[in-house]
C-alpha positions in Angstrom: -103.2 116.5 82.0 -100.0 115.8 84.2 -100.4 116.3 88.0 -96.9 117.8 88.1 -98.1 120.9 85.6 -99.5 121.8 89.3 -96.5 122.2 91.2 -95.2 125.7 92.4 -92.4 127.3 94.2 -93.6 128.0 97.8 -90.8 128.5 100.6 -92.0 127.0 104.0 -91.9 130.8 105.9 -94.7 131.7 103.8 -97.0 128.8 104.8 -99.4 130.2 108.0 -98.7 128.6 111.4 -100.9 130.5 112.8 -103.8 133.1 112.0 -103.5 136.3 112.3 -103.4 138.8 115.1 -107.1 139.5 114.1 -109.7 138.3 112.0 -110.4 140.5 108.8 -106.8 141.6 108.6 -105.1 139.1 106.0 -104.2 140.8 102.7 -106.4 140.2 99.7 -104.6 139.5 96.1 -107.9 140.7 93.6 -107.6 139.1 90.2 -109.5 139.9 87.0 -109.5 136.0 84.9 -110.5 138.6 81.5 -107.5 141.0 81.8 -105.1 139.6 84.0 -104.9 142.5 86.1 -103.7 142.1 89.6 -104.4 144.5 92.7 -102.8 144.0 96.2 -105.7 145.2 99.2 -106.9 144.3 102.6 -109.7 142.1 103.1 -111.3 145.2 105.1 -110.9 147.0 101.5 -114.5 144.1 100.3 -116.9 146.7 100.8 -114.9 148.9 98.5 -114.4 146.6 96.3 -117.8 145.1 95.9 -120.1 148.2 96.9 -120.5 148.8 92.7 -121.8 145.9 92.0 -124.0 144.6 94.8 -123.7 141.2 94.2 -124.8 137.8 96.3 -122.2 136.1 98.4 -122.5 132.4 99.4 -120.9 131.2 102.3 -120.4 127.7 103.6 -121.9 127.4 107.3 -120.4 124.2 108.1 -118.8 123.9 111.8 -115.7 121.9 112.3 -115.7 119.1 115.0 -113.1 118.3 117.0 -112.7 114.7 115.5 -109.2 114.1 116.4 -109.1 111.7 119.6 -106.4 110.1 121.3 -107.4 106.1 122.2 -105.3 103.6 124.2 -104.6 100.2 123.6 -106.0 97.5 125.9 -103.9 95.1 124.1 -100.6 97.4 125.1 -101.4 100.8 125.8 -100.0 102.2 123.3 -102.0 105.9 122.5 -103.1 106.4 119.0 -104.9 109.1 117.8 -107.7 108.5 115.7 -109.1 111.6 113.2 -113.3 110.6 113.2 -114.9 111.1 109.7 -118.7 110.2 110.1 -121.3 108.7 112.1 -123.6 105.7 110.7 -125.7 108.2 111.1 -128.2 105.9 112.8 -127.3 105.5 116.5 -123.5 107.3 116.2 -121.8 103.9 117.3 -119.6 103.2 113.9 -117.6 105.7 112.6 -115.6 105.7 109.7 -111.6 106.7 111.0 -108.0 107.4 110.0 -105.0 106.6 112.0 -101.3 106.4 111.0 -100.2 102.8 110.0 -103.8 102.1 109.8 -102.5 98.8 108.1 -101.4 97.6 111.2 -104.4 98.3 113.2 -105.8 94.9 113.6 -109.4 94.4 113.5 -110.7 93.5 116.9 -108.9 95.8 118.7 -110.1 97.4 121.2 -109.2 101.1 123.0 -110.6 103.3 125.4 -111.5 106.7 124.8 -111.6 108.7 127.6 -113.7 105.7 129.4 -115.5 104.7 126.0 -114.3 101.4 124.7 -114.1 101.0 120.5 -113.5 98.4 118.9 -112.3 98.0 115.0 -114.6 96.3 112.9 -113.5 97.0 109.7 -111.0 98.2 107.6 -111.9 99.0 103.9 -108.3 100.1 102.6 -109.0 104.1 103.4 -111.0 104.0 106.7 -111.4 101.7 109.9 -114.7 101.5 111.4 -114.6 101.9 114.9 -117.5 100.8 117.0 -118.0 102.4 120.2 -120.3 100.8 122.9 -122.3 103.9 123.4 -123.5 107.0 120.6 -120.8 109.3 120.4 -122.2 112.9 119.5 -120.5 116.3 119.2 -120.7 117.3 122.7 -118.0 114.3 123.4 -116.0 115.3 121.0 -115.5 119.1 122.3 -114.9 117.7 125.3 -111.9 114.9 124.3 -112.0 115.9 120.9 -108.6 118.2 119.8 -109.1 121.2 116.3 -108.2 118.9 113.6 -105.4 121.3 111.7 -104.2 120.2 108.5 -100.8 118.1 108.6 -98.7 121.5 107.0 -99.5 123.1 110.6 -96.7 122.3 112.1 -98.2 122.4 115.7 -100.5 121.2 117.9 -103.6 122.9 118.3 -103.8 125.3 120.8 -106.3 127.2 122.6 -106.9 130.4 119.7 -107.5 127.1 117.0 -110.7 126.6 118.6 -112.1 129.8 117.4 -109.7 131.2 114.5 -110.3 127.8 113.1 -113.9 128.2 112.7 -116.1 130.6 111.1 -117.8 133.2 112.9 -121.1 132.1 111.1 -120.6 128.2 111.8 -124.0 126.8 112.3 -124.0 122.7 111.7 -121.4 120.9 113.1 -119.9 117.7 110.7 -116.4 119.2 109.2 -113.4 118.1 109.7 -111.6 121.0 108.3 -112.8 124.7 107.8 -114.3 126.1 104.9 -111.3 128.6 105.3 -111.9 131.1 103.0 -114.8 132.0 105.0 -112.0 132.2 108.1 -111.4 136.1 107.2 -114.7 137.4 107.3 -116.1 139.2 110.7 -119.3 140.0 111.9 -118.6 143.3 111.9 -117.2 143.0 108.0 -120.7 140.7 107.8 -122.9 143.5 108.8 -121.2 146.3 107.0 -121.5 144.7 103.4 -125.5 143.7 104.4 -126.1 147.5 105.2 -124.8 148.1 101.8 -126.5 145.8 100.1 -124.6 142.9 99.9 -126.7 140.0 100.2 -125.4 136.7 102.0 -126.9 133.3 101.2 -125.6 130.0 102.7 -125.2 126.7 101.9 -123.6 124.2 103.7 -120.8 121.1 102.8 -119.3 118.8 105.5 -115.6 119.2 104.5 -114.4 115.4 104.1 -111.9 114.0 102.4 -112.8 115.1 98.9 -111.8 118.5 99.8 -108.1 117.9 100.9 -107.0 114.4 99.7 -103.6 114.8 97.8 -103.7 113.8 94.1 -101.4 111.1 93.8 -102.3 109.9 90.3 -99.6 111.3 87.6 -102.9 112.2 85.1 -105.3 114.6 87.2 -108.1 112.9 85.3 -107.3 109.6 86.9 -108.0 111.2 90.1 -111.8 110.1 91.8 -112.9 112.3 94.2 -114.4 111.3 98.0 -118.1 112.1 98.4 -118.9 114.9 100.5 -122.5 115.7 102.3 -124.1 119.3 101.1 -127.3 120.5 102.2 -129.3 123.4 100.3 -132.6 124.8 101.9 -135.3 126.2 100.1 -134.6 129.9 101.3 -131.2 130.0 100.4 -131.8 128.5 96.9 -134.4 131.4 96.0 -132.1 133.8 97.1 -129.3 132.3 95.0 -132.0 131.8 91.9 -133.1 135.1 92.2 -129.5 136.9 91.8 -128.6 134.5 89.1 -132.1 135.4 87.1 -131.5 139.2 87.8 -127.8 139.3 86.4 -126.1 139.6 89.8 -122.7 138.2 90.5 -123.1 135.0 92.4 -119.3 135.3 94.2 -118.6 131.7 96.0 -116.8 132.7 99.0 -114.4 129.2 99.5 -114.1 126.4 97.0 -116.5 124.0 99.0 -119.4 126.8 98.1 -118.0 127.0 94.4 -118.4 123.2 94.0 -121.5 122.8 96.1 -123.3 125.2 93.7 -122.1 123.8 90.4 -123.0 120.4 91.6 -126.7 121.6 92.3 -127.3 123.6 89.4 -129.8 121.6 86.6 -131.6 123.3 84.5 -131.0 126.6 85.5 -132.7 125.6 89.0 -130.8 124.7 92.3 -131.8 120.9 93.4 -132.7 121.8 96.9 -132.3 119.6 100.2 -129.9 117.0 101.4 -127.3 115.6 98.6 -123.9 114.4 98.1 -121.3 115.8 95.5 -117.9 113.9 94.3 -117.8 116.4 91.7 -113.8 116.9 90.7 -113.2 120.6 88.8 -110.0 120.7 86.4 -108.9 122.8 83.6 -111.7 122.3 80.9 -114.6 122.5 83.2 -117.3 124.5 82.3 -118.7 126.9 85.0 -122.5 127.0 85.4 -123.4 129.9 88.0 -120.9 131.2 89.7 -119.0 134.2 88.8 -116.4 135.1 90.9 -114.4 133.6 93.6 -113.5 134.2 96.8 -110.5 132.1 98.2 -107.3 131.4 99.9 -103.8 130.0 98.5 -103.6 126.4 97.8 -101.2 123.7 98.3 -99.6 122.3 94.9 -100.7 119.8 93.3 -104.1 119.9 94.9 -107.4 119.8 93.6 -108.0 123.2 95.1 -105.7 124.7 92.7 -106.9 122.7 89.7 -110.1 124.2 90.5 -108.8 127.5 90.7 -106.8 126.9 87.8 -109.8 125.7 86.2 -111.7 129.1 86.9 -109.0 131.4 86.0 -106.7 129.3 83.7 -103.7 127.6 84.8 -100.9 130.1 83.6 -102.7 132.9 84.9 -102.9 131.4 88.6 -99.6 130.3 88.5 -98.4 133.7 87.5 -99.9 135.0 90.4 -99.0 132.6 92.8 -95.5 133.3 91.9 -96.2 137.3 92.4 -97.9 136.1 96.1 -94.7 134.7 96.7 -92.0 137.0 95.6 -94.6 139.8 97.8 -94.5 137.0 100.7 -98.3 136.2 100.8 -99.1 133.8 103.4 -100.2 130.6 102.1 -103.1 127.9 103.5 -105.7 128.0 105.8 -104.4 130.7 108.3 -102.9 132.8 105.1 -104.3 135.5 102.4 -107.1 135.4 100.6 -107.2 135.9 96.4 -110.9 137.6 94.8 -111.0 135.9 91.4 -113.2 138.3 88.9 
């Protein structure tokens, strides 16, 4: 299968610089995979919308760091910023790194961060390894750290990125992008579908590289995905077992939720704890538990919209991705939202 069948039409107006006004007032494209029928709605229109069916929504709870971080030279002082990854996990003194030109980072060099010296230690053809001379934890980081917005923001962060780029429900800090489907959802939209009846469970995935890498390869299937961190506790997983074994729709609310369920569904039992998923969803995959999905507009050529593609067939997304643009949808992280049935 050709990379380039992925490709769409998308003028750069449509593509979100910045959220909107309010959270919970995007538009919401509903799409039914079976019939092909398309509606046009408000996200404040879900409880509507889902109040028939009562069925289980799973969230992502991951918290997005502020891992971009400006170092100086002490060979030259010149300022480079460096977007952090992960930790070693051990002590927080090597962390895995990208940096423009990261081929002519030489290893050895050292910079100063804000008064904490790193050196590189490594460089394994997609990261550097950085090692600091003290632990580095997230408190530093929201200190000197800047809201790492994807490169199609054309902007700097600025001060409504800190919270518009974060869910309200973040809980565990380790993303370096948002889950952003989640982005439209309020507390006060939160408690309304609970009162109803609308159960919530959450898992959570440390958005890495495997979520928003470009596919470069020309055949998708050439394509290997980066291994992302998920963690499913006990609670949540009987919750999510439970509506599956009762016949409810399990509705993943972001592709990071989508693939962290498929990759922990065995045996028609959730694997529960701390794991790891490279798991890489194209046209031809066969979905395990989820039924719907909740999710925003995705850059072409992206594994976000093979995925997609892969729920609700290609031709059918494509189709109404060209209707989002010709009704001038916004696109990407701070854009509208699409409910696949």
């Amino acid at each position: 299968m050709k990379t380039e069948d992925f490709n769409f039409y998308l003028p750069d107006n449509l593509i979100a610089q910045y959220p909107p006004e309010k959270r919970g007032q995007s538009r919401l494209m509903t799409l039914d995979r079976k019939t092909g029928l398309r509606t046009h709605r408000m996200i404040f229109d879900l409880l509507e919308i889902l109040a028939d069916e009562k069925p289980l929504l799973v969230f992502n709870d991951t918290k997005v760091r502020k891992a971009r971080v400006v170092g100086k030279s002490l060979e030259n002082g010149a300022e480079t910023e460096f977007l952090f990854l992960t930790g070693d996990r051990t002590g927080n003194r090597v962390w895995k790194a990208l940096a423009k030109r990261m081929k002519r980072k030489k290893i050895g060099s050292t910079y100063d961060f804000f008064g904490v010296y790193a050196v590189i230690i490594g460089y394994d053809g997609e990261h550097l390894l950085l090692e600091f001379d003290r632990p580095i934890d997230d408190e530093w980081f929201e200190k000197y750290g800047r809201v790492p917005l994807p490169p199609y923001v054309k902007r700097k962060d600025e001060t409504v990125d800190s919270d518009r780029y974060q869910t309200v429900y973040a809980k565990d800090t380790g993303s370096i992008a948002a889950p952003t489907a989640g982005l439209h959802f309020t507390q006060e939209i939160l408690d309304k579908l609970a009162a109803n009846g609308i159960e919530s469970a959450y898992i959570t995935l440390h958005v890495g590289l495997g979520t928003f890498l470009p596919v470069r390869s020309e055949n998708i299937e050439d394509h290997v995905m980066h291994k992302e961190q998920f963690i499913i506790t006990e609670d949540n997983a009987v919750k999510i077992e439970k509506a599956k074994k009762e016949g409810r729709k399990i509705i993943a609310v972001g592709t990071t939720s989508l693939r962290t369920l498929e990759s922990a569904w065995a045996n028609g039992k959730l694997k529960r704890g701390e794991q790891s998923t490279s798991i890489f969803i194209y046209p031809g995959y066969k979905f395990n538990i989820v039924d719907a999905l909740f999710t925003n507009f995705h850059t072409p050529l992206s594994t976000l919209l093979m995925l997609v593609s892969a729920f609700a067939g290609k031709e059918l997304i494509l189709e109404s991705y060209a209707e989002a643009v010709q009704k001038e949808y916004r696109f990407f992280s701070y854009g509208d939202a699409m409910l696949i049935n």
